[in-house]
N, C-alpha and C positions, 0 to 999 in steps of 0.2 A: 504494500500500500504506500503510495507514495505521501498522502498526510499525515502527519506524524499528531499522536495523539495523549494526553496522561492517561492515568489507569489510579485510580485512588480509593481505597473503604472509608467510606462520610462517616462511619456509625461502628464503633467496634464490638456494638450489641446487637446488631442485623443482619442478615446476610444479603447485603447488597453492594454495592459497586459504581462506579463514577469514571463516566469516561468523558474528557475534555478535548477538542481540538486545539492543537497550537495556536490556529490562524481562527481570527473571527469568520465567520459565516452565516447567514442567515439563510432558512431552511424553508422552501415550498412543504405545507404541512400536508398539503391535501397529495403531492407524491409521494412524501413520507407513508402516508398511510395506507397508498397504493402498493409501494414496495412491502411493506411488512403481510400487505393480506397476502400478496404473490408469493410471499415466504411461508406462510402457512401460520401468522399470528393473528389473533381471537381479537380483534380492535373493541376495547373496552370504553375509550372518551380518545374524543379527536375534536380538539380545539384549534383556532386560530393559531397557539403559540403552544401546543402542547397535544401532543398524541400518545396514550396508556393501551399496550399493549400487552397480551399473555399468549405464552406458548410455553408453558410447565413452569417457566420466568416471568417474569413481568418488568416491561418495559416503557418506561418513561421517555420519549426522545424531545426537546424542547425546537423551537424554532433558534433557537441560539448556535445548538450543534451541543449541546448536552447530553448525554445517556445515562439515564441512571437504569441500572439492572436490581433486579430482586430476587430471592428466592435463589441464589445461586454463589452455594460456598466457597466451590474454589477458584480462586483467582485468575489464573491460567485460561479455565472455562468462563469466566465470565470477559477475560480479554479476547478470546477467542469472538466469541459469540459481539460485540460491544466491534473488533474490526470488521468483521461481517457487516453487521449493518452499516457501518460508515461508508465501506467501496461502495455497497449498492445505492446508497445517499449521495455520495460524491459523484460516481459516476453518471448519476440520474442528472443532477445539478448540472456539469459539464455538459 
């Protein structure tokens, strides 16, 4: 992936996840939301600036280029899963 991104846990009592882009971005939500149902995620709340998605995780992606993951302990897996959605965002944007 050529956007380079952080990887951070918000919360050391949750199991969730926080993925940042380096470069600011601002996110088409309604492609946003198009990519994750083509992925196979459950679109729970799709706002203006914010799309809540599930597929055994749950997923928060903000129109900023934020992801917050949920429900997903190991880190590794949740970097995993957090650069997947980005290529399919980025490349969508592009």
């Amino acid at each position: 992936m050529d956007e380079e991104f952080y990887i951070f846990k918000p919360c050391k009592t949750t199991a969730a996840f926080q993925g940042t882009l380096k470069k600011q971005i601002s996110l088409d939500m309604n492609s946003v939301k198009r990519i994750l149902e083509k992925e196979g995620y459950k679109i729970e709340l799709a706002l203006n600036d914010l799309v809540i998605a599930r597929k055994g995780h749950i997923v928060n992606i903000y129109n900023t280029g934020k992801i917050l993951i949920k429900n997903i302990e190991d880190e590794e897996k949740a970097k995993k899963v957090i650069e997947s959605i980005y290529k399919k965002i980025i490349k969508e944007k592009d």
